[in-house]
Each structure stands twice: as C-alpha cells, then as structure tokens.
GUROMAR-977989 format. One record per residue (C-alpha): x, y, z; residue number from 0. Coordinates in nm, 2 decimals. Layout:
# GUROMAR-977989
R      c1      c2      c3    k
R       X       Y       Z  NUM
...
This chain:
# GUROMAR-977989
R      c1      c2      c3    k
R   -7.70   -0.74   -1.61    0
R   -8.06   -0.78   -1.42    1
R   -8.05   -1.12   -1.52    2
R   -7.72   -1.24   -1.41    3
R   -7.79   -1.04   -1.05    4
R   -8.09   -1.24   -1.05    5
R   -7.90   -1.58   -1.12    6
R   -7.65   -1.49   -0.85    7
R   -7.88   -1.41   -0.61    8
R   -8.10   -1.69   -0.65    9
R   -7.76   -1.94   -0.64   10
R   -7.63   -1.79   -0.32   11
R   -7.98   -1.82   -0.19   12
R   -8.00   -2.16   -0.28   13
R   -7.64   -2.24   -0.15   14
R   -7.71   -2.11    0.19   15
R   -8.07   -2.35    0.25   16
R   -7.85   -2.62    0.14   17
R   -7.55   -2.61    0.30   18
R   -7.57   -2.40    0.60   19
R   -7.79   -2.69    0.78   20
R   -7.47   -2.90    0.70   21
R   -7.18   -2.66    0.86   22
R   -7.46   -2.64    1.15   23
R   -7.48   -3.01    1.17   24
R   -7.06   -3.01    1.20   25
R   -7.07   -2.76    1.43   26
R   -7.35   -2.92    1.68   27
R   -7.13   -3.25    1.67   28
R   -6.81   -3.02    1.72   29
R   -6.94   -2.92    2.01   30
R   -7.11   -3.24    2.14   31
R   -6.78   -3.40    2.11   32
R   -6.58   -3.13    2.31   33
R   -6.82   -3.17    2.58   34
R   -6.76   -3.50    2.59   35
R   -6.45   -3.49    2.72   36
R   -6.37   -3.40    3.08   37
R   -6.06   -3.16    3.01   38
R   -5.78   -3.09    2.81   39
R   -5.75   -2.91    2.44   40
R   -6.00   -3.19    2.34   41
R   -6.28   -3.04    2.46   42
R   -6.21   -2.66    2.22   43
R   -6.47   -2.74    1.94   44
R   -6.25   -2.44    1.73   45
R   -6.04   -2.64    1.52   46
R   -5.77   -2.36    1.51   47
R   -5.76   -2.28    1.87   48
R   -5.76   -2.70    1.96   49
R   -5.49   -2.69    1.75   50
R   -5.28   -2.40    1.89   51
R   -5.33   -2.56    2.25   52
R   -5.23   -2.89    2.15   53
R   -4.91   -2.76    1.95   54
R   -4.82   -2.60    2.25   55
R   -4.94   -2.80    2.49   56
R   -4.73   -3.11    2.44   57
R   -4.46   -2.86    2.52   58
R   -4.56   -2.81    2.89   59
R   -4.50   -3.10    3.03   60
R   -4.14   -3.10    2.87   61
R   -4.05   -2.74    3.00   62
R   -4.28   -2.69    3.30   63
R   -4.26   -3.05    3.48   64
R   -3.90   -3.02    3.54   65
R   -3.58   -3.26    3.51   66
R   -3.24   -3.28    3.53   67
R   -3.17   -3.14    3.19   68
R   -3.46   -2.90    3.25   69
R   -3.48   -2.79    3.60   70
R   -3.76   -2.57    3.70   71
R   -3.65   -2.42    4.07   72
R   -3.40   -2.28    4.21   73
R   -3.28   -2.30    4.60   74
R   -3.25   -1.99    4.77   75
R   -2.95   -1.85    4.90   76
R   -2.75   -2.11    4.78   77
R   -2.52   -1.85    4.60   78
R   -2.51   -1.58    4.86   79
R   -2.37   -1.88    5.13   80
R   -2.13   -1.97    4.85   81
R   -1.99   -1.62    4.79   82
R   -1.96   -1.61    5.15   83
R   -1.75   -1.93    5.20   84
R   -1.55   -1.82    4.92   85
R   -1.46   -1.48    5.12   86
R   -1.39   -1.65    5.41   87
R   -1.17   -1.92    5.27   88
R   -1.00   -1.64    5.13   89
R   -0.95   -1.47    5.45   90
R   -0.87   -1.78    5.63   91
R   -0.58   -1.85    5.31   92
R   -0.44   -1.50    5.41   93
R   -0.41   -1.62    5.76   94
R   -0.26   -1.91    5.72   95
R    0.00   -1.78    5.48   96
R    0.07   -1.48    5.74   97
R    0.09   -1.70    5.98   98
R    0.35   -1.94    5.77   99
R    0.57   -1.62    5.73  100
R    0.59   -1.60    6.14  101
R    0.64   -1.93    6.18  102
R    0.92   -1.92    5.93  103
R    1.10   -1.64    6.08  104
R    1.10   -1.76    6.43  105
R    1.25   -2.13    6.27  106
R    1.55   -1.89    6.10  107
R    1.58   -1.71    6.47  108
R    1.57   -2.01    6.66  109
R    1.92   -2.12    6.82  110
R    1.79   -2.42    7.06  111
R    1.75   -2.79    6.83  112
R    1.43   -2.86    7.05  113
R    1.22   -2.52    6.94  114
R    1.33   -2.56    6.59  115
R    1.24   -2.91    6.55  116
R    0.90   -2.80    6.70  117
R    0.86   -2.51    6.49  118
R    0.95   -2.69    6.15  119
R    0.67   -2.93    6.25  120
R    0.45   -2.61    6.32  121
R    0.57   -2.50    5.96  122
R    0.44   -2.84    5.81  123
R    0.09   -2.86    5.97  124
R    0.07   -2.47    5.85  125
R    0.16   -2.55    5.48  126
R   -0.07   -2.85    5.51  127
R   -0.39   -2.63    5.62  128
R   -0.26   -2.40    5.30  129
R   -0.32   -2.67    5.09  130
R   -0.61   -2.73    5.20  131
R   -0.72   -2.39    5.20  132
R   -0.63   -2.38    4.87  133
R   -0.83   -2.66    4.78  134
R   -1.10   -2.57    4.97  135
R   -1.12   -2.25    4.72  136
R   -1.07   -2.41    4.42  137
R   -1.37   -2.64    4.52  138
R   -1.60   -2.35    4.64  139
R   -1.53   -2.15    4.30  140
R   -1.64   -2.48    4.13  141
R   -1.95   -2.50    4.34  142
R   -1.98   -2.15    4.21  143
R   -1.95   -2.20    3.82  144
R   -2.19   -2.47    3.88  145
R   -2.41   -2.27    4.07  146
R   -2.40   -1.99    3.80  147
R   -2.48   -2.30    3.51  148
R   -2.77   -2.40    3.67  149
R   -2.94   -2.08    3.80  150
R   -2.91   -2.00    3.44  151
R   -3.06   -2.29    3.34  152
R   -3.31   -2.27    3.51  153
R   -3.44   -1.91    3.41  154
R   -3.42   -2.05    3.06  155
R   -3.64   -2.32    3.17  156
R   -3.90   -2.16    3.36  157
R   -3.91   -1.86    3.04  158
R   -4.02   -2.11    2.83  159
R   -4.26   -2.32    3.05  160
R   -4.44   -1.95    3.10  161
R   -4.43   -1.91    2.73  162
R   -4.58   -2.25    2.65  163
R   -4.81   -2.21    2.95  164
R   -4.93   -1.90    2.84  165
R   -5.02   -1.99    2.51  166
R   -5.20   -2.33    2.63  167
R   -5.39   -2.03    2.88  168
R   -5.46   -1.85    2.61  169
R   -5.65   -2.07    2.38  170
R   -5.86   -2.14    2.68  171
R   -5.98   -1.75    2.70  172
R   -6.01   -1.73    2.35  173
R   -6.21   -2.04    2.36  174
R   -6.39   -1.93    2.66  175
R   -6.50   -1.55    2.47  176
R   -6.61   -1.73    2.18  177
R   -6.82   -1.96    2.34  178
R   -7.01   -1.68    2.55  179
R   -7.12   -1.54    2.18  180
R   -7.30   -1.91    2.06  181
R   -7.65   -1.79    1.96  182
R   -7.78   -2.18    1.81  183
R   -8.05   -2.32    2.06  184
R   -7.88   -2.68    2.01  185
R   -7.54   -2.49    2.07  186
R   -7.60   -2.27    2.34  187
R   -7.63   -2.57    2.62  188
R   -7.31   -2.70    2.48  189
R   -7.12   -2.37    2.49  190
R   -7.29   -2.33    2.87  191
R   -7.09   -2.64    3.00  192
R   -6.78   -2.59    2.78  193
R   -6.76   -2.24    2.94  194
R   -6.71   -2.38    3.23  195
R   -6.44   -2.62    3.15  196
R   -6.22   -2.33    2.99  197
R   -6.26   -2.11    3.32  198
R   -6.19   -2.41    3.49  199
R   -5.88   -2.48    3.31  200
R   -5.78   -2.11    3.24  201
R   -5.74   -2.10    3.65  202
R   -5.56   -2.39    3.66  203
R   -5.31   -2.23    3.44  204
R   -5.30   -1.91    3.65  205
R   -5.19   -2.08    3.90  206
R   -4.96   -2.27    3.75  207
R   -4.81   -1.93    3.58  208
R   -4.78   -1.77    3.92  209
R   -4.60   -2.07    4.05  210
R   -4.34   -2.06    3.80  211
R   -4.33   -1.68    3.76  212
R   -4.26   -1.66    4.14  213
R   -3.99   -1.96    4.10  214
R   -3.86   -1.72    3.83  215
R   -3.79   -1.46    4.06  216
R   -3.61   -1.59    4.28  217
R   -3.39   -1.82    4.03  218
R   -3.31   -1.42    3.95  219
R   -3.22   -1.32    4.28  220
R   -2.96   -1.63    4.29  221
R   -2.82   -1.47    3.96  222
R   -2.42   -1.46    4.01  223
C-alpha cells in the first residue's frame, strides 16, 4: 500500500512539472489574444463564457436592432387618440342617425312640394354622412386591431432583446470577476487591460438595457 501511495504521488508530481507549464502556456496566449482585439466576445479568454456571449450575442442584433417583423418601439398615445376617435365617431353616428329620424318626420309632415323636396335632399346628405360615419368606425376599429397587433409585438420583441442582452451583459461581469482574481505575473497585465474592456462593454449594455426596458414600458402603457 506504501508503495503504490508512493507511485501515485510521485506520478501526480511528475504530471503537474510537466504539464502545468503547458495549460499556462494556453492560457498566457488565451489571454494575449483576447487583448488583442478591441471589443466584442472575442476578447473573453474563458472559452465557456466566449462562448455563451457569442451564442447569444448573434441574437441581439436580430431582436434588439429593430425591423418591421421585429419592431423595437412603440409611439405613445397612439391608442389613447384612437380610443378617443372611436368614441367620438360613435357619438357623432348617434347624431347623425337622430338627426335622420327628425329629418324624416318633418319630410312625412311636410304638405308644401318645395320643403319636401328640400328636406328629402337634407335626408340624402344625412344618410350619406351615416355612411361615412360608419365607415369612418369600421376604419378606426381597424386602426385599433392593428394597433393592439403591433404593441403586442413589440413587447415580445423588446422581452427578448432584454433577454439576449442580458445574457451578452452577463458574460461580461462574469468575465470581468474572473479576471480581477488572475494571480500569474504574465497574466495579471493581460487581465489589467481586459478588465477594462468588459466594464467598458458591461456599460454599454446597461445602457442599452435601460433604453429598451424604458421602450418596454411604455409599449405597456399603449396596451389595449
């Protein structure tokens, strides 16, 4: 049993001196080459984290740049004024057709030829405006379903542009706490500089999060 301890000990002992220089070696050109570049996922030197942020990443663009299939804001008050015309279409309809109901009444009391011929053509321009009342609100409750379609597009939209953008954020903060904790004197100038590009970058995002989160809010308020 001594012996075999022995053996293993003196194998891991030798594994480490040999290969340990060698994952150092990767890791110092790991980092050399993330510092290379200016910005982006490309310059994580963690091969799981580069590769969460570029999974995710190409999704941004996609979700977060917006499009006509993907819109990313919504007006405001848009669908308050549309509510409103559509109330005050309705109430101009009612007038109209109460107004058609007087008209029609005086044409049936009329006894001179002259009145009634001017009445009847009173009665057409009436019905006229009712039909274009009623078109009016057939439009407006179009504008409406419309309205409704895209608002709730567009939340789905900007959910997932926060979602992908908060991931890509993420693996720039996880990058960013691993980096503070490089001990290696080669590594430590490295991590220095790459700390700065992920706080860099993590603020970018920030903003770009509270942009959209705020564009969220008031695609919510337009809710119908």
């Amino acid at each position: 049993m001594i012996n075999e301890a022995r053996i293993n000990f003196v194998a891991t002992v030798v594994f480490i001196s040999i290969f340990s220089p060698m994952v150092l070696a990767d890791k110092l050109d790991d980092f050399t080459k993330a510092d290379r570049e200016n910005e982006g996922c490309e310059t994580i030197p963690y091969s799981s984290l580069q590769k969460t942020c570029k999974s995710q990443g190409k999704y941004v663009h996609v979700w977060c740049d917006g499009s006509s299939s993907k819109p990313v804001k919504c007006a405001k008050g848009v669908s308050k004024k549309l509510k409103k015309d559509l109330e005050n279409e309705k109430d101009n309809y009612k007038e109209l057709e109460s107004k058609k109901r007087t008209v029609e009444r005086a044409v049936s009391r009329s006894k001179d030829d002259a009145e009634k011929k001017k009445l009847k053509e009173d009665l057409k321009s009436v019905n006229e405006s009712i039909d274009d009342s009623d078109e009016a609100i057939d439009n407006i409750k179009k504008a409406l379903d419309d309205r409704e379609k895209l608002v709730d597009k567009t939340i789905h939209t900007l959910k997932k542009c926060l979602n992908y953008r908060r991931a890509v954020m993420n693996s720039f903060a996880d990058s960013l706490d691993k980096v503070r904790n490089e001990k290696g004197d080669g590594i430590k100038p490295l991590a220095r500089s790459l700390r700065n590009k992920y706080q860099k970058s993590k603020r970018g995002h920030e903003i770009q999060i509270k942009n959209k989160k705020n564009a969220l809010s008031t695609c919510k308020s337009e809710e119908l």
